[in-house]
Short mmCIF file of the C-alpha atoms (twelve columns), coordinates in Angstrom:
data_MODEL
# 
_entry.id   MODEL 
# 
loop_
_atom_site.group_PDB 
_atom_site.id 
_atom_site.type_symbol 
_atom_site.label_atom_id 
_atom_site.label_alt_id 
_atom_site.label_comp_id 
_atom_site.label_asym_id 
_atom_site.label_seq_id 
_atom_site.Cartn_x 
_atom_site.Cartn_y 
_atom_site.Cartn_z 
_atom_site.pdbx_PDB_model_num 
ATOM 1   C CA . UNK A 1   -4.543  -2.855  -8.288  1 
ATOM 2   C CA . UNK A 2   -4.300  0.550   -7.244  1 
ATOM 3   C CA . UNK A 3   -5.631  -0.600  -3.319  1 
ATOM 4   C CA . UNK A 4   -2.808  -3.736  -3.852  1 
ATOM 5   C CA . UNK A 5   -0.448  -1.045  -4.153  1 
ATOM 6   C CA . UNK A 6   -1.362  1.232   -1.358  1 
ATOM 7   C CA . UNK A 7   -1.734  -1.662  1.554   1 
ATOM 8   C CA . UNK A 8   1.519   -2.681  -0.140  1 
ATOM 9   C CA . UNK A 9   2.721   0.768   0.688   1 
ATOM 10  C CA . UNK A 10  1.041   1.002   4.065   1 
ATOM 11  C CA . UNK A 11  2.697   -2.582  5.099   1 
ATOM 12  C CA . UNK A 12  6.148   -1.010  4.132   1 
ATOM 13  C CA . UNK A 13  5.945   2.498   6.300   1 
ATOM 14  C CA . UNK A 14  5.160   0.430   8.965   1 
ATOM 15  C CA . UNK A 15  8.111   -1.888  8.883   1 
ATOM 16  C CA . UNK A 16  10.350  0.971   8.170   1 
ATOM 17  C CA . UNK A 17  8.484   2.182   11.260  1 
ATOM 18  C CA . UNK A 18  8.917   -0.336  13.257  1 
ATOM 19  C CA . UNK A 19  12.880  -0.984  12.316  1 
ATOM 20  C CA . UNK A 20  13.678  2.626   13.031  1 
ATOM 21  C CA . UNK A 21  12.025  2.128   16.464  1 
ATOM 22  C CA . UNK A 22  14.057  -0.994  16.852  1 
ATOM 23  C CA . UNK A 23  17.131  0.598   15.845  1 
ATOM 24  C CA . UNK A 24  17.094  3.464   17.823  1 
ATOM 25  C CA . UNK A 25  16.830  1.126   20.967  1 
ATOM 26  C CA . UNK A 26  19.801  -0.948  19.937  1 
ATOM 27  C CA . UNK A 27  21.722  2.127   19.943  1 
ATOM 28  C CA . UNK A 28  19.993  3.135   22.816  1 
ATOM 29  C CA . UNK A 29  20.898  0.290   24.457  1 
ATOM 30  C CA . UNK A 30  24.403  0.100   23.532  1 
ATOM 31  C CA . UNK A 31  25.384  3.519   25.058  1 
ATOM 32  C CA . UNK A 32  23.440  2.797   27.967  1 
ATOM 33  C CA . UNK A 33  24.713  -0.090  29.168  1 
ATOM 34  C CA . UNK A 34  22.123  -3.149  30.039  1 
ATOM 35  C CA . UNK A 35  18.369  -3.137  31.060  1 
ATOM 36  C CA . UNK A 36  18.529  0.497   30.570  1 
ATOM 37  C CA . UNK A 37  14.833  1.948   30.905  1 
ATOM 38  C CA . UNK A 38  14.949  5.438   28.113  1 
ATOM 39  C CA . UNK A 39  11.143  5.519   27.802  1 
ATOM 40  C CA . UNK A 40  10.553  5.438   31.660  1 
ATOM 41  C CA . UNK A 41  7.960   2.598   31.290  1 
ATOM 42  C CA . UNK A 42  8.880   0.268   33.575  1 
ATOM 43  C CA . UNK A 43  10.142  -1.791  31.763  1 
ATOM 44  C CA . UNK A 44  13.646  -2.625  30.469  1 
ATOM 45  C CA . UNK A 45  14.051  -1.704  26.404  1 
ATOM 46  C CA . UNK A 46  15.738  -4.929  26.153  1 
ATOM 47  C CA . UNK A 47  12.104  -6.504  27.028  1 
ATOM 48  C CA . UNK A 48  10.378  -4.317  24.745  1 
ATOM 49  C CA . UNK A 49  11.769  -5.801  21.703  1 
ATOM 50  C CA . UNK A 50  9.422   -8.377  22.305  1 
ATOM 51  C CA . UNK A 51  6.970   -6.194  22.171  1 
ATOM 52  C CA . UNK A 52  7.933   -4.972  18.959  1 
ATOM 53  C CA . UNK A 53  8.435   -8.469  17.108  1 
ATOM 54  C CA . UNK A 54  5.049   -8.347  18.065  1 
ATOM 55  C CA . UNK A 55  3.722   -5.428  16.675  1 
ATOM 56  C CA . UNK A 56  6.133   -6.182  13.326  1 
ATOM 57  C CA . UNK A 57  3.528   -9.516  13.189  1 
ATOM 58  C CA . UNK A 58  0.566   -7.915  14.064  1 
ATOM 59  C CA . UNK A 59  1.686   -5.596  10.375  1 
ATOM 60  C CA . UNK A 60  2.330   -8.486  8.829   1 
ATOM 61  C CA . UNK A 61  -1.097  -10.456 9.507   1 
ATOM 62  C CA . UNK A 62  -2.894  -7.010  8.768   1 
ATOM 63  C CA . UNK A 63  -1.153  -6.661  5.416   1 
ATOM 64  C CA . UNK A 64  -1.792  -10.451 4.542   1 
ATOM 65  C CA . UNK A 65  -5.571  -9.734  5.695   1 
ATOM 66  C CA . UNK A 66  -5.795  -6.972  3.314   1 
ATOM 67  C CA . UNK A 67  -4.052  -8.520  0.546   1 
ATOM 68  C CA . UNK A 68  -6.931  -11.546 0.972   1 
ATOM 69  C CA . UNK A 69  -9.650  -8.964  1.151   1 
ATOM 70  C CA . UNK A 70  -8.508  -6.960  -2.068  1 
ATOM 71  C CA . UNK A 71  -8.199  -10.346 -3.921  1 
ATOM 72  C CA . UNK A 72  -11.348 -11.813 -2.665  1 
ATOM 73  C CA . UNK A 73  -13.137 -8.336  -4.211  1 
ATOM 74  C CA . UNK A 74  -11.325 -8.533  -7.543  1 
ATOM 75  C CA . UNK A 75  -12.262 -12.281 -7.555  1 
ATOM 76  C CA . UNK A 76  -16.281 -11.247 -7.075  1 
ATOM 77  C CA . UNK A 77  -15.002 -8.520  -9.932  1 
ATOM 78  C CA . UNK A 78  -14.055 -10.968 -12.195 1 
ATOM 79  C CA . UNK A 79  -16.650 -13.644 -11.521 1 
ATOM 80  C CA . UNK A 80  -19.448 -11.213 -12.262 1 
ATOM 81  C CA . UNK A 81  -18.101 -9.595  -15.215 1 
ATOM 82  C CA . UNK A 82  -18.110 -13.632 -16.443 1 
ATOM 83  C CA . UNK A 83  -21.826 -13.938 -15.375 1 
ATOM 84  C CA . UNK A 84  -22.424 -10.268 -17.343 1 
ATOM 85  C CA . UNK A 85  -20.403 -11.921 -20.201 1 
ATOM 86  C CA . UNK A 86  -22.559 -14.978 -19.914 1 
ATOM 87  C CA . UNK A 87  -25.615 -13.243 -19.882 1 
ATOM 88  C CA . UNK A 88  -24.983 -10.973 -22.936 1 
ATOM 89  C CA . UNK A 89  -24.110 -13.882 -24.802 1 
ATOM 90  C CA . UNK A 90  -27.202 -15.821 -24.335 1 
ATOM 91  C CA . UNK A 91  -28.985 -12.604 -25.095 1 
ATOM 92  C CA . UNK A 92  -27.496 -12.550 -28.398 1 
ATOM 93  C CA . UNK A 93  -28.231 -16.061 -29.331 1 
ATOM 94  C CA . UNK A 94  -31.630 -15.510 -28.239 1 
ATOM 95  C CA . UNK A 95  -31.613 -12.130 -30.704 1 
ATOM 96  C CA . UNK A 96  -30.647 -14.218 -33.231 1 
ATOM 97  C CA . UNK A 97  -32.936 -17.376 -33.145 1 
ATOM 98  C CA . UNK A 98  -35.685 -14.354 -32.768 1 
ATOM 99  C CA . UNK A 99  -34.316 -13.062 -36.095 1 
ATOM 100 C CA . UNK A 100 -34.770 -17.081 -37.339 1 
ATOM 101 C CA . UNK A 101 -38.061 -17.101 -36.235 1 
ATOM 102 C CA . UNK A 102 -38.985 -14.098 -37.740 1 
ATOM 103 C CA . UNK A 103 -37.457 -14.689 -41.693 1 
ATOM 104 C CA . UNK A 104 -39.464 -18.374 -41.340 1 
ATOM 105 C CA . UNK A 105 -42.721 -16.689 -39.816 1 
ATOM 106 C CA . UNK A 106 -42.832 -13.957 -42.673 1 
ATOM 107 C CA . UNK A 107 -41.706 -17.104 -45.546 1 
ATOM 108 C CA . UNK A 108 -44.476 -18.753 -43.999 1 
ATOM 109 C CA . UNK A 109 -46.854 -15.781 -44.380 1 
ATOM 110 C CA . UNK A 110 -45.654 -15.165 -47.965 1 
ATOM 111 C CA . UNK A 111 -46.133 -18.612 -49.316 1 
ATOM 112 C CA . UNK A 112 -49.594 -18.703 -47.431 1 
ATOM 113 C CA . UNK A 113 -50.785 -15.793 -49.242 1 
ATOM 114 C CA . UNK A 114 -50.235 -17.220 -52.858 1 
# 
């Protein structure tokens, strides 16, 4: 839960990230005037958006991976605490047919002896 919770967390920063980048472009862009180039790169900021849709799904299919991973390791969690479950339950029923076996054995070994 508590590694749910802290990709959940991780996910978020980097949207906010992401969306402040975004924003500050728009404004960027707005005062500006069009294909304005703030970052030097070469490339107009209007054009970079793309590249930051991108980057906003790259987050997104890293979050969803980690979600599956966490899940898939609480899901071996769970299954093997069933098998342990399992296991001590047999254990007990074999405790008790033991304890069966035992009373008859020692009737057995009583009546045998009169």
């Amino acid at each position: 839960m508590q590694a749910e919770q802290m990709a959940h967390t991780d996910y978020q920063n980097e949207l906010d990230r992401l969306n402040k980048v975004q924003i500050a472009m728009i404004n960027a862009e707005s005062k500006a005037g069009p294909l304005s180039d703030i970052d030097q790169s070469g490339t107009a900021d209007v054009l970079e958006m793309n590249k930051l849709s991108a980057e906003t799904s790259k987050a997104a299919r890293d979050y969803q991976s980690k979600m599956a991973e966490i899940q898939n390791k609480n899901k071996l969690a769970t299954d093997k605490m069933t098998i342990e479950r399992e296991k001590l339950k047999v254990e007990r029923e074999n405790q008790a047919n033991d304890i069966e076996v035992a009373k008859i054995n020692a009737r057995n070994r009583s009546s045998k002896s009169k």
